[in-house]
Every structure is written in structure tokens, then in C-alpha cells.
N, C-alpha and C positions, 0 to 999 in steps of 0.2 A: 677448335671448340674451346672457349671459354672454361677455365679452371675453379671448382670451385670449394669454396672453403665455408667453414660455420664456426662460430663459439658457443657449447652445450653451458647451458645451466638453469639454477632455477633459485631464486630468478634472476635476468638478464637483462632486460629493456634500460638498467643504466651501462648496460656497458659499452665503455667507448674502442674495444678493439678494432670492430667497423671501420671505424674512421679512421685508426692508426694503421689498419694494411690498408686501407684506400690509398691512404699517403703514399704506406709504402712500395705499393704498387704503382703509384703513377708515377712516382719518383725514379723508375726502376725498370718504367715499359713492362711489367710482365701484365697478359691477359690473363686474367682471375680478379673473380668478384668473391666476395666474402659479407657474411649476414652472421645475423646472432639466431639463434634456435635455443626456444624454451622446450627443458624435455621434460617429459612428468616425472615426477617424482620416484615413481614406481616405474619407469619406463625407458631411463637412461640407454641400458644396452640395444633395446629394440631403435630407439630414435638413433642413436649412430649407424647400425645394420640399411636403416633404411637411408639414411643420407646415402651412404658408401652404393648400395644398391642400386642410387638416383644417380651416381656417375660422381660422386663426390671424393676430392683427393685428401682431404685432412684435414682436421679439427683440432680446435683450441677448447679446454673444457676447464669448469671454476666451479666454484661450490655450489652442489653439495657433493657433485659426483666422481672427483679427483681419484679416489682410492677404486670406483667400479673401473675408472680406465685404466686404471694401473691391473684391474686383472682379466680384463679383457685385451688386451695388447699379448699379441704374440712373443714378440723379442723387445726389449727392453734396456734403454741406456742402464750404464752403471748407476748416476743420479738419478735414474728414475727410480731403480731397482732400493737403493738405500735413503730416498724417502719416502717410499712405501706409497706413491703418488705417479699420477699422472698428470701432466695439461696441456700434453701435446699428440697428437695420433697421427700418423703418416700411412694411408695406407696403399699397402703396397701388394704385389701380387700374391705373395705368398703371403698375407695376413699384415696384422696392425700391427706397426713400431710406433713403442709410447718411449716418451721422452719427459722429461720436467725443466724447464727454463728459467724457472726460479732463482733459484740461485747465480744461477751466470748470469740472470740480467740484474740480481744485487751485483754481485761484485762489478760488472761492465761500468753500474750507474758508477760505483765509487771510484773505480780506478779512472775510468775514460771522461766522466764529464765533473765527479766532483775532486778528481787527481790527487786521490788517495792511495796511497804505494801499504800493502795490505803484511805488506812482507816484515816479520819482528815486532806487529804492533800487538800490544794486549787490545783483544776485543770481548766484548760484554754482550751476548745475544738471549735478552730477557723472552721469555714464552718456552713452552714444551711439546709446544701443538703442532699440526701439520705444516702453519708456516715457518716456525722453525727448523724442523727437522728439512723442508727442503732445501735452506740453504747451508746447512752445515758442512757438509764437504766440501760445496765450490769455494767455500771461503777459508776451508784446512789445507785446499788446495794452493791458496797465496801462501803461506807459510809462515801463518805469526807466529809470535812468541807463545801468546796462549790466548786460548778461547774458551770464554765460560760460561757456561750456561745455566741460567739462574731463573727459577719458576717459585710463584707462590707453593705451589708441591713440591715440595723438593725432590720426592720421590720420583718421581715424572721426569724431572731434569736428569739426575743420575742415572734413571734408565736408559734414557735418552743417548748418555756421553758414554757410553757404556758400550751402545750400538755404533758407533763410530771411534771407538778408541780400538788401539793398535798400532804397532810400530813403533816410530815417535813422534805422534798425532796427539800434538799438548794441548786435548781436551778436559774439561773439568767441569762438575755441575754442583750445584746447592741452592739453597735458599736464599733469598736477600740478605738475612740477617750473617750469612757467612763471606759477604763480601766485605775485602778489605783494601787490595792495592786500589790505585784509581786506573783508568781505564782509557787509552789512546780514539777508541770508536763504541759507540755503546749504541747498539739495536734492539728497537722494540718490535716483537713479532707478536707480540702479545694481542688479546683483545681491545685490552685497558681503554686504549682511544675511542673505539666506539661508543666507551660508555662515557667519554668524558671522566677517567678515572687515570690514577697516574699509580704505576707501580713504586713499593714503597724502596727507593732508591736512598742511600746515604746520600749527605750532605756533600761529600768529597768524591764521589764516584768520580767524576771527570779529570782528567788530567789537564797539565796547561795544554792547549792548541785540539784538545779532545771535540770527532765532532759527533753529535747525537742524530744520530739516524731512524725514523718510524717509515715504517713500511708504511701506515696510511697517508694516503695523499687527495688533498682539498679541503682540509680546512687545518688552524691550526689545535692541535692536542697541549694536552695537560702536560706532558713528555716532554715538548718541542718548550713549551714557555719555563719549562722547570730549568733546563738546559741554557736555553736563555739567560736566566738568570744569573748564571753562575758560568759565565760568561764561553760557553762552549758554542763552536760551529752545530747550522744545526742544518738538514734535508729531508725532506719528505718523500715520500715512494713511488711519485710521479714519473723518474728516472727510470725504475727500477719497471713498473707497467709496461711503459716502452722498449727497454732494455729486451725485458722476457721475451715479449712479441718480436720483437726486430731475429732471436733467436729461434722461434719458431720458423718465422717465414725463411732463414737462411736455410736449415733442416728442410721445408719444403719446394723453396724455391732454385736455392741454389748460388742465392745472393745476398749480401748481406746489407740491407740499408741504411740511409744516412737518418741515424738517429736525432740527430741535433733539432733541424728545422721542426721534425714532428713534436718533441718535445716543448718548445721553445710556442709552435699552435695551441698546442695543449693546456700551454700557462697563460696566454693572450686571452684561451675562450674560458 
């Protein structure tokens, strides 16, 4: 019997995960089809009950309902657990394992396709919001030099580095206006892009060979030309979509697929 998968949210009709586990299913012989599901608003936990109910083995879920699967999941990765998120549901006999892929598929895009060695670098990860916080640990987990987290609130950020500091996890938060060395990688997790707006960055933020990283991917940001400018490497979150997915489906599948081609479709369509 055919396996089957959904991605929850609302709304959904542009998402391309569809087509990125079609790939990575055929790529991979596994039998499972996968669909997008709009869930209502008010209605989230009922529309997954009733997938899993239809014979359904796990879901991908994107805003707005990230934090209801995180407390609908039974057991729960570490990453899932400390960003307070979900976007992945495997379920299983004894109840739902949530997971979050976020971050492992930032760091995958960097290290694996744009071969960035993550390890001693100062990194700069702008927002305080849910996208930030999910990738904060996979990337404390490479072991830079330091990681800062810098929000128009600054309060928000501090909070934020606050929940993840311990040990010797050279975390640090503040406002723009307290940045000062320049910065080996610098990520925008922020809104900013959407609105066509550009977080208020020094002139010298970049180091030489610094590349600027925005999670939004398809068209170019204010971010990415600002970077440009001042002559830094720059990627979009193209990588990083794919990355995530390709970490789900290994979680549900069992295999891990070849990321490259599907990316590489992705930039052609």
C-alpha cells in the first residue's frame, strides 16, 4: 500500500514541497505520494488526527501552525524541543514524533552545497523570531567562534541568546546599533525581505570573503544587493527548502536523497 505524506498550512497552494518529495521519491524508488493540505485556521490539530486516521504516515507543517505541532507531538527531538517548533510529524505507534529540520537543512545548504566550513567563523543571524530560533543550535553545533544575534528589539534577541547559552556556547544578542567586529556569514531570518526592506546593517558589517545568507528564496532582497555591494558572497534559501525536506524524508523514509539535481530543477523552473 502506498505511503502517504501531507504538508499542513494556511496558506499552502504555493508550496513547492510536492514536487520536491516527488523528486525525491522517484529518485529513491520509495512508494509514497505526498500532497499539500490546507488546514483551517481554527482546525489544525483536528486535520492532522484525521490524516493519521486515513492511514496517513507523516507530515511536513509551515505557518501558521509550527508551535500547535510542537505541542501535539508526543516525543520530541532536542531541536525540536529548543525551538519551541515543529515541521515535521512521524507518526508512529505509540503517538507523534515532532522534529524541526530547519536548521539542519541551513547548515547542510552551507556546508554541503555552498562549502562553508562553519567551524571558528563569527556568524551574524539578524531576527528573533521563530525562524531564528530554529536554527540556532544546529549552527552552535558547528562550533564557531561566535554567534550573534541582533533584532531591531533587542530585548527579543537577548532573550532569545539567553535560552541557548551555557557551557561554552559563544552566544551573544543586541541591537544593530551594538554591532562592531565584521562578520565571516551573516543571516537574515528576519522578515525584512518580504517587505522589501533591509535591516539597518553597518557599512562594514562584512568581512573580506564574508558571505550573506537570506533564508528568502525567489527573488532578489534588499539584503542580498546591499551585500553585493560591498562586495560579499551572497545565497538565498533555496538550498536550505530543499535541505529541510530532504531531512524530513530521511526521518520518515529512511534514506537520505540526492539533494543536488532537485535543487538545481528548482532554479531552472
Amino acid at each position: 500500500m502506498t505511503d502517504a505524506y501531507v504538508v499542513f498550512g494556511n496558506p499552502i497552494s504555493h508550496s513547492k514541497s510536492p514536487l520536491i518529495h516527488a523528486a525525491f521519491a522517484n529518485q529513491s524508488g520509495q512508494d509514497m505520494v505526498y500532497a499539500a493540505r490546507l488546514a483551517p485556521l481554527d482546525g489544525f490539530r483536528e486535520a492532522v488526527l484525521s490524516f493519521q486516521a486515513e492511514g496517513g504516515r507523516g507530515a511536513n507543517v509551515t505557518v501558521p501552525f509550527k508551535e500547535q505541532a510542537f505541542a501535539l507531538a508526543k516525543a520530541r527531538s532536542e531541536r525540536a524541543e529548543k525551538a519551541g517548533a515543529v515541521n515535521t510529524l512521524k507518526f508512529e505507534p505509540d503517538g507523534m514524533f515532532g522534529d524541526n529540520t530547519d536548521g539542519a537543512g541551513l547548515v547542510r545548504d552551507l556546508a554541503s552545497n555552498l562549502g562553508v566550513d562553519l567551524a571558528g567563523k563569527r556568524i551574524l543571524l539578524m531576527g528573533a523570531g521563530g525562524a531564528a530560533r530554529g536554527v540556532i543550535l544546529p549552527l552552535l553545533e558547528q562550533r564557531p567562534q561566535t554567534l550573534f544575534i541582533a533584532n531591531r528589539t533587542p530585548d527579543k534577541a537577548v532573550i532569545l541568546a539567553r535560552d541557548f547559552a551555557g557551557g561554552q556556547r559563544p552566544v551573544f544578542a543586541g541591537g544593530y546599533n551594538d554591532l562592531s567586529a565584521p562578520f565571516d556569514i551573516v543571516i537574515n531570518a528576519t522578515a525584512a525581505s518580504l517587505a522589501g526592506d533591509l535591516p539597518p546593517l553597518p557599512e562594514d558589517i562584512f568581512a573580506e570573503g564574508a558571505l550573506a545568507y537570506d533564508m528568502m528564496y525567489g527573488k532578489d532582497t534588499p539584503f542580498l544587493a546591499f551585500a553585493r555591494a560591498r562586495q560579499a558572497k551572497t545565497a538565498d534559501g533555496l538550498g536550505m527548502l530543499v535541505e529541510q525536506a530532504a531531512e524530513s524524508f530521511y526521518l520518515w523514509r529512511g534514506v537520505r536523497p540526492d539533494t543536488g539535481p532537485v535543487i538545481r530543477m528548482l532554479r531552472a523552473a
